[in-house]
One Martini backbone bead per residue (centre of mass of N, CA, C, O) as a GRO file, in nm:
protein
  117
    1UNK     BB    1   0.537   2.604  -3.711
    2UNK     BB    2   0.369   2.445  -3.439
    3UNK     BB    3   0.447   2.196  -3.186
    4UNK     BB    4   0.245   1.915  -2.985
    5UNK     BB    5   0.327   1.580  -2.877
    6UNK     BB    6   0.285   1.239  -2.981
    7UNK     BB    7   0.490   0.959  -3.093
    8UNK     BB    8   0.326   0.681  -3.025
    9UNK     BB    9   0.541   0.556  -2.762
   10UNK     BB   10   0.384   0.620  -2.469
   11UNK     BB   11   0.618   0.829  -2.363
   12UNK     BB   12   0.672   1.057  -2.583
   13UNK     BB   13   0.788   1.378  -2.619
   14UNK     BB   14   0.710   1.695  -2.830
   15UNK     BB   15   0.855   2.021  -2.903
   16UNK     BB   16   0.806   2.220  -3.194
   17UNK     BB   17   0.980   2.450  -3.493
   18UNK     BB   18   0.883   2.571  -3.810
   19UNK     BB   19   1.034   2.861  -3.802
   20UNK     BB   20   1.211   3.142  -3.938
   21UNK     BB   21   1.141   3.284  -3.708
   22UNK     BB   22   1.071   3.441  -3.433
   23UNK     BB   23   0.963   3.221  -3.082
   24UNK     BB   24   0.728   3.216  -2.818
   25UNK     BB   25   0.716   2.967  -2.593
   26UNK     BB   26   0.430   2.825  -2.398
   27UNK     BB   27   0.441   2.636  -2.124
   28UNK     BB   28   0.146   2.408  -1.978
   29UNK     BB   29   0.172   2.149  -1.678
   30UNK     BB   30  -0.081   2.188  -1.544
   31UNK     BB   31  -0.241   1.920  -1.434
   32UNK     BB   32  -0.050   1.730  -1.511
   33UNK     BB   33  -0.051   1.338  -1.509
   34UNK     BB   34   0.124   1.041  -1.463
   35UNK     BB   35   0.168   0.750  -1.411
   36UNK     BB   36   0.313   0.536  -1.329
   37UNK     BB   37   0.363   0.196  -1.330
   38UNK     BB   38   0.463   0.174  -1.017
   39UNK     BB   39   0.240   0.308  -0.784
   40UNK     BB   40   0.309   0.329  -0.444
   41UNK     BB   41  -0.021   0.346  -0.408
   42UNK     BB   42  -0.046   0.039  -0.440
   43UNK     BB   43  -0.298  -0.132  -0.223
   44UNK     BB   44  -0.341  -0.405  -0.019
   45UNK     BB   45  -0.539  -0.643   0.201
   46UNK     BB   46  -0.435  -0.943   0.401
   47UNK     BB   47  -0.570  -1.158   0.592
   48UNK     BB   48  -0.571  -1.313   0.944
   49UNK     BB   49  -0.759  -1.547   1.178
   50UNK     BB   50  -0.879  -1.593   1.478
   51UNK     BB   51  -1.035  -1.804   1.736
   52UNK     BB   52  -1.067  -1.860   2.071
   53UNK     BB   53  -1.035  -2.084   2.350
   54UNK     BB   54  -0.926  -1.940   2.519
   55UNK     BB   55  -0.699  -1.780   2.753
   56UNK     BB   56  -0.451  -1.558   2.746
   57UNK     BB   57  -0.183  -1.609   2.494
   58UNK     BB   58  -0.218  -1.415   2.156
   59UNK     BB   59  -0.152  -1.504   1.824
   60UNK     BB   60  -0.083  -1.320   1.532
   61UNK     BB   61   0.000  -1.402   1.203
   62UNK     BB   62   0.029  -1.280   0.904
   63UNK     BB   63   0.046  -1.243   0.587
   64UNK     BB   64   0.189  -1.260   0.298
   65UNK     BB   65   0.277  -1.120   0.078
   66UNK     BB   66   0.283  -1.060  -0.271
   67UNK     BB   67   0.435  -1.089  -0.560
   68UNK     BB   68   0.589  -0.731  -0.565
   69UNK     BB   69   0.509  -0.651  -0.293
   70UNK     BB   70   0.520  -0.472   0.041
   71UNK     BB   71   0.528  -0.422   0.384
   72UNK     BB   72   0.391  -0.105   0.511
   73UNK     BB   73   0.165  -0.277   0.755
   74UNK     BB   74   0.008  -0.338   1.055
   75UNK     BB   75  -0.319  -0.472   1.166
   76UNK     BB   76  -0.496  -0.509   1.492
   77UNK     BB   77  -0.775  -0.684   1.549
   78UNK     BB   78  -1.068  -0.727   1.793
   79UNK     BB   79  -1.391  -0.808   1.913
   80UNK     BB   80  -1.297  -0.814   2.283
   81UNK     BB   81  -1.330  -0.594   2.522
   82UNK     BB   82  -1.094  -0.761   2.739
   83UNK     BB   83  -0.825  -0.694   2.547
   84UNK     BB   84  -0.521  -0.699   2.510
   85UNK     BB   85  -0.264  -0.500   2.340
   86UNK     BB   86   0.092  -0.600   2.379
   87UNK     BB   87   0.187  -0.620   2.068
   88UNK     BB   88   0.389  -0.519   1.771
   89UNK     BB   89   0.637  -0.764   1.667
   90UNK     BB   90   0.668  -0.871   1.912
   91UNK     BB   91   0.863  -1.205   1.999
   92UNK     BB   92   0.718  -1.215   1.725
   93UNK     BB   93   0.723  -1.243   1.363
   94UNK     BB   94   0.509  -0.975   1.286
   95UNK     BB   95   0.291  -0.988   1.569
   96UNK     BB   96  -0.049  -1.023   1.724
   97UNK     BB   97  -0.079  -0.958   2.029
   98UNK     BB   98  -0.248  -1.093   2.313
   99UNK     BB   99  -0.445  -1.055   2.619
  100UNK     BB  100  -0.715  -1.291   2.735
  101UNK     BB  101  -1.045  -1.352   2.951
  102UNK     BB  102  -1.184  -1.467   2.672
  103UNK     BB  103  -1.376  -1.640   2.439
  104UNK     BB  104  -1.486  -1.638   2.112
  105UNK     BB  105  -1.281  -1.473   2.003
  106UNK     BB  106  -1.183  -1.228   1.738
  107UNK     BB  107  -0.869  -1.243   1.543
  108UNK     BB  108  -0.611  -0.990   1.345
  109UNK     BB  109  -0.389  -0.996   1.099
  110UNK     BB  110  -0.294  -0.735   0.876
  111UNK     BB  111  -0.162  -0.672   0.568
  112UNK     BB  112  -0.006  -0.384   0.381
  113UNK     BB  113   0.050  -0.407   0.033
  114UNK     BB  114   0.294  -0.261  -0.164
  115UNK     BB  115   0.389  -0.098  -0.471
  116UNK     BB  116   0.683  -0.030  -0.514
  117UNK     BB  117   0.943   0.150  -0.730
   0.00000   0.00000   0.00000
């Protein structure tokens, strides 16, 4: 008598065999997958941005992670057509910068914030 289960302990796995004779077990494991506790690519985006009111350097710093998260990526986007983006995370701490020569664009700067384990 062979057996594979679970011992109901939510991690434990057991594989016995209570037999008088010689027995050959094939175990296959293909295709098992069991996701960890804190699976480290369990990521949320956290966003803030502002309106221009007028023209020059235009700074935007992300929000920090939640508890628990740690920022992994740092996104820079703007409605803008005419700015340029000259930094990211350089002058300001982790802030992206523009320079824009037109008013009334929206900017953003967005934190990835992933579950590591």
């Amino acid at each position: 008598y062979s057996g594979v289960g679970n011992e109901n302990t939510g991690r434990d796995f057991a594989i016995w065999n209570e037999s008088a004779g010689t027995v050959h077990v094939v175990i296959d494991v293909l295709g098992y997958f069991r996701k960890p506790d804190n699976y480290a690519l369990s990521c949320t985006q956290h966003s803030a941005s502002i309106t221009s009111i007028g023209t020059g350097f235009l700074s935007v710093a992300p929000p920090s992670c939640p508890t628990g998260r740690t920022r992994t990526g740092l996104l820079c986007d703007t409605t803008s057509s005419t700015s340029t983006l000259n930094a990211v995370g350089y002058g300001h701490s982790d802030a992206c910068e523009w320079s824009t020569t037109t008013n009334g664009s929206s900017y953003s700067a967005t934190s990835v914030c992933c579950a590591l384990p």
